[in-house]
C-alpha positions in Angstrom: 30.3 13.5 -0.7 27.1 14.6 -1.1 24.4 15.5 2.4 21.4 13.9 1.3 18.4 14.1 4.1 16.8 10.6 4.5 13.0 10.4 6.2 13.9 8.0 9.2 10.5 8.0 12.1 9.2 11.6 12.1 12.6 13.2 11.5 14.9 13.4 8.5 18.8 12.3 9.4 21.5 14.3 7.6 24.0 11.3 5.5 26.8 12.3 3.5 27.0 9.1 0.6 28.5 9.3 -2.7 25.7 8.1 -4.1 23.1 8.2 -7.2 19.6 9.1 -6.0 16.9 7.6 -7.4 13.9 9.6 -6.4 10.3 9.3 -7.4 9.0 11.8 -10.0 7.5 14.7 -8.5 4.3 16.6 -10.1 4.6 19.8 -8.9 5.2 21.8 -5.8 2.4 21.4 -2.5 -0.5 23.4 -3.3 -3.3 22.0 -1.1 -5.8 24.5 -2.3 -5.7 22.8 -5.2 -6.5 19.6 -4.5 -10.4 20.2 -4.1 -10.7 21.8 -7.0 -9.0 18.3 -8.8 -11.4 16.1 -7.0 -14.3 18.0 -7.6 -13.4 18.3 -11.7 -13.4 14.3 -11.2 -17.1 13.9 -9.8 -18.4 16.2 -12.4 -16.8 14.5 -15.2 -17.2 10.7 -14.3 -15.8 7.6 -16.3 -18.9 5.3 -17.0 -21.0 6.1 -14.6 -24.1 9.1 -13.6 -22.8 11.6 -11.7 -22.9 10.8 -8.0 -25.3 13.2 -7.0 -27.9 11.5 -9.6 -27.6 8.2 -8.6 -28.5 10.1 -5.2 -31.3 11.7 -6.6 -32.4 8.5 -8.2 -32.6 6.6 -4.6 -34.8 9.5 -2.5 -33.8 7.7 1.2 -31.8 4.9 0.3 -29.1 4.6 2.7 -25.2 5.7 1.8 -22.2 3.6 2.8 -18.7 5.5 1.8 -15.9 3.1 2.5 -12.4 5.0 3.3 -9.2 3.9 3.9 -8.1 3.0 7.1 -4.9 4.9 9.3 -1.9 3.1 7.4 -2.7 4.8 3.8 -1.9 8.2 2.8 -5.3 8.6 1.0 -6.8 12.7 1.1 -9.9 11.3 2.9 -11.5 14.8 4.4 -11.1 16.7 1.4 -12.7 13.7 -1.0 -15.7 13.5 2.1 -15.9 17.0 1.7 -16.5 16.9 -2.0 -18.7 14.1 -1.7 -20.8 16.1 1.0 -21.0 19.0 -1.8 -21.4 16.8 -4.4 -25.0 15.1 -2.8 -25.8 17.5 -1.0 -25.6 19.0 2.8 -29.1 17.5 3.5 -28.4 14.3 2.6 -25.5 13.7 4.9 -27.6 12.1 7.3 -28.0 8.9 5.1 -24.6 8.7 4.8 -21.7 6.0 6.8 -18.6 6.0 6.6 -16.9 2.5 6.7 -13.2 2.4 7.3 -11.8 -0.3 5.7 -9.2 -1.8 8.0 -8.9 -5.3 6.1 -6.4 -7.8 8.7 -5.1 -4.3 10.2 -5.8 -3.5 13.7 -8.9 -0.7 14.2 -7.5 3.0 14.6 -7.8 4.5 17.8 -9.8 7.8 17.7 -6.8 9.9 17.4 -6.3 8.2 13.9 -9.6 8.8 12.8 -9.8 12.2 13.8 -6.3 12.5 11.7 -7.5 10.6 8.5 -11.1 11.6 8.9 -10.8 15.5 10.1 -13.4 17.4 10.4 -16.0 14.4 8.5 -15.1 12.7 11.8 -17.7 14.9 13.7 -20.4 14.8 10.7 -21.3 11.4 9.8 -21.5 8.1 12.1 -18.4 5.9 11.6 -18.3 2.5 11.2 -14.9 0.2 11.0 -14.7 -3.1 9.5 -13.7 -6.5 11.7 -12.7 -9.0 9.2 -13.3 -11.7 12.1 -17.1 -10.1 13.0 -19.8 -12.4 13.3 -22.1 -11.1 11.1 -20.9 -10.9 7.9 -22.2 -11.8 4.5 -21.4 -14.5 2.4 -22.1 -14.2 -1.1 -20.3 -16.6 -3.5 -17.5 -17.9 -4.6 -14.7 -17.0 -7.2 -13.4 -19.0 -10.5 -10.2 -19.1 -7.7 -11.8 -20.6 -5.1 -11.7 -17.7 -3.0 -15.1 -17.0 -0.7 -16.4 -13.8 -0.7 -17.7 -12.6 2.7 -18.2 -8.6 3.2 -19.1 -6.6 5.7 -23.1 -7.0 6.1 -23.5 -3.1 6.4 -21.4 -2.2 2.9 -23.9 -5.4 1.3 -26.9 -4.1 2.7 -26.8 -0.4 1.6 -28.7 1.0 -0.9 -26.0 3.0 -2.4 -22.5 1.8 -1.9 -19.0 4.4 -2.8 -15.5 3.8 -2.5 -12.5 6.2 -2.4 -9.0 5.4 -1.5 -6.0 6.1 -3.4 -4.2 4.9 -6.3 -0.6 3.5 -5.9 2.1 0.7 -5.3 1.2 -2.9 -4.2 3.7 -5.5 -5.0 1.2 -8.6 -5.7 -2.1 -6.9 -6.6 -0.1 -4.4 -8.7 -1.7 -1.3 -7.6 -4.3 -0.5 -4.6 -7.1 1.5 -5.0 -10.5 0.3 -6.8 -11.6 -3.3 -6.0 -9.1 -3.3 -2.7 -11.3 -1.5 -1.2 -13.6 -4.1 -0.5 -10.7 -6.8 -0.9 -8.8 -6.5 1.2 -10.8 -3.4 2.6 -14.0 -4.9 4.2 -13.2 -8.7 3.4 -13.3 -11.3 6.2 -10.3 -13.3 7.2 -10.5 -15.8 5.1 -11.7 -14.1 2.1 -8.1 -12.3 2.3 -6.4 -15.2 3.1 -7.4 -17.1 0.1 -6.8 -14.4 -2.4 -3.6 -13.4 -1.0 -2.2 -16.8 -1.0 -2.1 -16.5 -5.1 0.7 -14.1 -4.3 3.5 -16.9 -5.2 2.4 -16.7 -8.9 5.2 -14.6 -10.9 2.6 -12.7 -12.5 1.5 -11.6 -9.0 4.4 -8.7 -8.7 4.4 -4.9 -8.1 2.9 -2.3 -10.8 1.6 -5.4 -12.9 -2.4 -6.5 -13.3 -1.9 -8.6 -16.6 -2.5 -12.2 -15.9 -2.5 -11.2 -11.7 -4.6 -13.8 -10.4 -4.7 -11.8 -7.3 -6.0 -8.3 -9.1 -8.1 -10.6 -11.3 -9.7 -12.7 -7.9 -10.2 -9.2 -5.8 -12.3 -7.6 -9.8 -14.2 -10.6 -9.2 -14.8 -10.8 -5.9 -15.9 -7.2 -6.1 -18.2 -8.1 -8.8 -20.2 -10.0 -6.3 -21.1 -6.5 -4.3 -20.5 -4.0 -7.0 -20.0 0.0 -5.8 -22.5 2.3 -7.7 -19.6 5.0 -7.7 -15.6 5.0 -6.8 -13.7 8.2 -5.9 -10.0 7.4 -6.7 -7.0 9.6 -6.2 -3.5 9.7 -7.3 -0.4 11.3 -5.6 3.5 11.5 -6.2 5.7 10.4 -3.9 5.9 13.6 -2.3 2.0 13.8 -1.4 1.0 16.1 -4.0 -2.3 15.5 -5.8 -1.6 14.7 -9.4 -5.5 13.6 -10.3 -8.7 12.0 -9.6 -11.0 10.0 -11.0 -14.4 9.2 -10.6 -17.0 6.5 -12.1 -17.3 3.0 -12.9 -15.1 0.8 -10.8 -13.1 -0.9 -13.1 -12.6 2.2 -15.6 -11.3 4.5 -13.0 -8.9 1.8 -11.4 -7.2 1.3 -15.4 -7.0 5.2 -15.6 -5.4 5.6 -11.7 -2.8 2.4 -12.6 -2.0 4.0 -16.0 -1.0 7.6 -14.4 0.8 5.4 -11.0 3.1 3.4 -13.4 4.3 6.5 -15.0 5.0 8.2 -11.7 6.3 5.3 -9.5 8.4 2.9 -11.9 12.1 4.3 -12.3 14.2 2.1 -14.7 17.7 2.3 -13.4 20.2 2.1 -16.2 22.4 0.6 -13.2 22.6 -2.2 -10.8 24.0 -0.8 -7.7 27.0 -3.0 -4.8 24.9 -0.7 -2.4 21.7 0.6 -2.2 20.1 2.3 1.0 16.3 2.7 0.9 14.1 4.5 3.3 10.6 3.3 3.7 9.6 7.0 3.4 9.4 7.7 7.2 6.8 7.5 9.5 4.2 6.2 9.0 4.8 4.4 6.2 8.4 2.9 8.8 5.8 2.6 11.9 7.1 -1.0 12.0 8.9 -3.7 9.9 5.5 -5.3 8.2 4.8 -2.1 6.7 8.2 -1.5 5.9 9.4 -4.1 4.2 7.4 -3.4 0.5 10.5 -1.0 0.2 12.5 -4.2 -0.1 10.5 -5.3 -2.5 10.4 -2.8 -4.4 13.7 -1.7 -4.5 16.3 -5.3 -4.4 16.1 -6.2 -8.2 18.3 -3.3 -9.0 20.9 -5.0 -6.6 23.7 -7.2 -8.2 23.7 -10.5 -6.7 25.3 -10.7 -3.5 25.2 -6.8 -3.0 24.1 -5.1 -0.1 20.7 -3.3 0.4 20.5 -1.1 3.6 16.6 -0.2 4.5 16.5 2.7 7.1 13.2 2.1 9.1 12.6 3.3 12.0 10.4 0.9 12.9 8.7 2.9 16.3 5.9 0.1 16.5 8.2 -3.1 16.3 7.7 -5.7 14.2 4.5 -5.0 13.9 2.7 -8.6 13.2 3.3 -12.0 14.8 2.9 -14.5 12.1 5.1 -12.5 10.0 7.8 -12.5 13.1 6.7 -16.0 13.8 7.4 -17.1 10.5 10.7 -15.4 10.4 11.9 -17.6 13.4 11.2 -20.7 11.8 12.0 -20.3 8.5 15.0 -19.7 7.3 15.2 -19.7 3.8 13.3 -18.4 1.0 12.6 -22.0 0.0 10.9 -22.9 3.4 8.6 -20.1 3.4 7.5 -20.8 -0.3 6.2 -24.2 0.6 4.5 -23.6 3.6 2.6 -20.2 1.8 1.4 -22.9 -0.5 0.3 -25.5 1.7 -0.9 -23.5 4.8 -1.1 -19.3 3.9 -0.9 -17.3 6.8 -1.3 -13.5 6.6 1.7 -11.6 7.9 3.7 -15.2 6.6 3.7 -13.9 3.1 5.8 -10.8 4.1 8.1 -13.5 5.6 8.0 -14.9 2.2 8.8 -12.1 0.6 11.6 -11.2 2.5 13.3 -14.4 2.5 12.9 -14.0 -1.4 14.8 -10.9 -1.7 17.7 -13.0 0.9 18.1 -15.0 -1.4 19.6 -12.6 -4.2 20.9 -9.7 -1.4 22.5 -9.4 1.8 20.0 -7.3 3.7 20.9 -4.4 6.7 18.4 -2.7 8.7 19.0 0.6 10.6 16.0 1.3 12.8 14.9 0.7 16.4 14.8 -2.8 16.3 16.4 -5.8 18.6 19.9 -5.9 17.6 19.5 -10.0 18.5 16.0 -10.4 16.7 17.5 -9.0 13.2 21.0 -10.9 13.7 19.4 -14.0 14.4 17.2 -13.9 11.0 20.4 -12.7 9.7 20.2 -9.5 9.1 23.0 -6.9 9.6 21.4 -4.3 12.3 22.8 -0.8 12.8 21.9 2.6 14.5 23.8 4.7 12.0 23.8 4.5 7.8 26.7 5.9 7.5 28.4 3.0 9.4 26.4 0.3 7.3 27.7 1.8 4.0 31.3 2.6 5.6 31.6 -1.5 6.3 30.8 -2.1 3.0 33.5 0.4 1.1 36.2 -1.3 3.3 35.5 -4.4 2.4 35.5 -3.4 -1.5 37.5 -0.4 -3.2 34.9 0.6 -5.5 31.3 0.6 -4.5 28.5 1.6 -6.5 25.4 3.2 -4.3 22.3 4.1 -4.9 20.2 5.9 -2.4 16.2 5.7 -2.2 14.4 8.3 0.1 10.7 7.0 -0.5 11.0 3.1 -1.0 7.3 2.5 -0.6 7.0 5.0 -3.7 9.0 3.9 -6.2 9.4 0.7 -8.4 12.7 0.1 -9.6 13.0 -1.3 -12.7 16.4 -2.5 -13.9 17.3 -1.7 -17.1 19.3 -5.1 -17.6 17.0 -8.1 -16.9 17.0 -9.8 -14.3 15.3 -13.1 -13.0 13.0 -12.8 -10.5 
């Protein structure tokens, strides 16, 4: 047996499973006092673009909008606004906003802000983005049909910047870039038309070739351009592996070039068993956040097998169309047509997770209703140990694998296998 600590809420549970662990690559050890000196190597060597601070120059008042990702991403926020500060200038900060870009997400309270934000909460005035506000801007429409309406303040400033990070999305292929303003500061039905090309198979995890939803959100961000992006990239572990800084498109290849490399694991194995944590809290607040570990994680399953996502899930389910759409449909099949015919956000994670039902049998230890989870039919426990136990008993040998940052880490098996 081997003791393996798995991130569970804001605690790590001891679990002793004979088991391969697949683990994201790591870059190198923590070193914080680093990580400035990264960024700040990226906005004095940009990627197709003036440096920031002359575009500044260029534009004596123009106004500054810096759009930052909102409370569920792991983005180094203060320490890229604190570069940015040095990098313009400490008497221009006045002309600078900050907009958060929340997309469909609810706003953060001012405890998250003060937590994503630090001390740049204090300096600049903060704005956060409604994606069901009343006054924002339409300006067009896409080759796919999709509108593209954006926050009015982000439109109307003179000099527009976007930072976030670079990393997994399983339909866009990777965040960062152009999903800052779509999704980012989108409204409602801007995001709901671009996310309902998620049922095209090119639309998958760590892929942008021929991804009509990558290729609708560059094109919708066409319509508003940024003068300048800030993009990170981090292992799974949190540590700063680079930055980038420039022209939007160019930095976003760069970022999804390094991600693939540190995120997609091919597998030479598919596994009877395979136990995935989301990566704790808060990337396991609740299960619509959670479930991209399923995602990312179920192709390396053999058909039939058994994945076991541990989730702690502290804020519920976390959306009600996805839990609505949960309750009344049942198979992968029903959810397919209706995201066709009448896209709902939170339904698509319904989708999803129907999807990988269809290949896997799927346990979930967390907080969660026993009675909610067996009626969707999903196996629910309190302990991982007991999930993987049931599963030995019923077969001599098992083959596990064990994931400890599911959101983190691509799978990829090495025998092919349909989607």
């Amino acid at each position: 047996m081997t003791k393996i600590q798995i991130p569970y809420g804001s605690r790590l549970i001891d679990v002793d499973i004979d088991g391969k662990l697949l683990d994201p690559k790591s870059s190198r050890s923590k070193d914080n006092s680093k990580d400035q000196d990264v960024i700040k190597h990226a906005l004095e060597n940009t990627i197709g673009t003036k440096r920031l601070k002359e575009i500044v120059n260029a534009k004596k008042n123009g106004k500054i909008i810096v759009v930052v990702d909102d409370h569920t991403r792991d983005a180094p926020t203060e320490q890229m606004l604190d570069a940015i500060t040095e990098e313009v200038g400490e008497e221009r900060k006045e002309r600078i906003t900050l907009l958060v870009a929340c997309g469909t997400h609810a706003p953060p309270t001012e405890e998250e802000l003060k937590r994503i934000l630090g001390n740049p909460f204090y300096q600049f005035n903060v704005l956060i983005h409604d994606c069901d506000a009343n006054d924002l801007v339409y300006l067009g429409t896409t080759s796919r049909r999709t509108p593209v309406i954006l926050n009015r303040n982000y439109v109307e400033a003179d000099i527009k910047v976007l930072t976030g990070d670079i990393t997994l999305h399983y339909y866009a292929g990777f965040g960062g870039g152009r999903k800052s303003i779509l999704p980012g500061i989108s409204s409602r039905e801007t995001i709901k038309k671009n996310h309902a090309l998620l049922v095209d198979d090119h639309a998958r995890t760590a892929n942008i070739d021929n991804n009509p939803v990558h290729l609708d959100m560059s094109e919708a961000a066409s319509f508003a351009p940024p003068d300048f992006v800030l993009n990170t990239v981090a292992d799974a572990s949190g540590n700063l592996v680079d930055a980038y800084a420039g022209e939007m498109n160019a930095v976003f290849l760069k970022g999804a070039e390094i991600a693939k490399g540190l995120f997609c694991h091919e597998t030479g194995d598919l596994f009877d068993v395979l136990v995935v944590s989301a990566g704790g809290f808060p990337k396991d607040r609740n299960l619509y956040q959670a479930t991209k570990a399923i995602e990312n994680c179920y192709r390396t399953v053999v058909p039939g097998g058994k994945l076991i996502l541990v989730a702690e899930c502290r804020e519920g389910i976390g959306d009600a169309y996805f839990e609505d759409w949960m309750n009344k449909y049942a198979s992968y099949e029903e959810a397919e047509g209706t995201i066709r015919t009448n896209f709902v956000l939170g339904g698509h994670k319904a989708f999803y997770m129907r999807k990988a039902m269809k290949r896997i049998r799927l346990s979930i230890v967390s907080e969660l209703s026993t009675h909610v989870l067996n009626r969707w039919g999903i196996n629910a426990y309190k302990s991982v140990w007991k999930a993987v136990e049931e599963e030995k008993n019923i077969k001599d040998r098992v083959k596990i694998g064990i994931v400890i940052k599911g959101l983190d880490i691509l799978l990829v098996p090495a025998t092919k296998i349909n989607r």
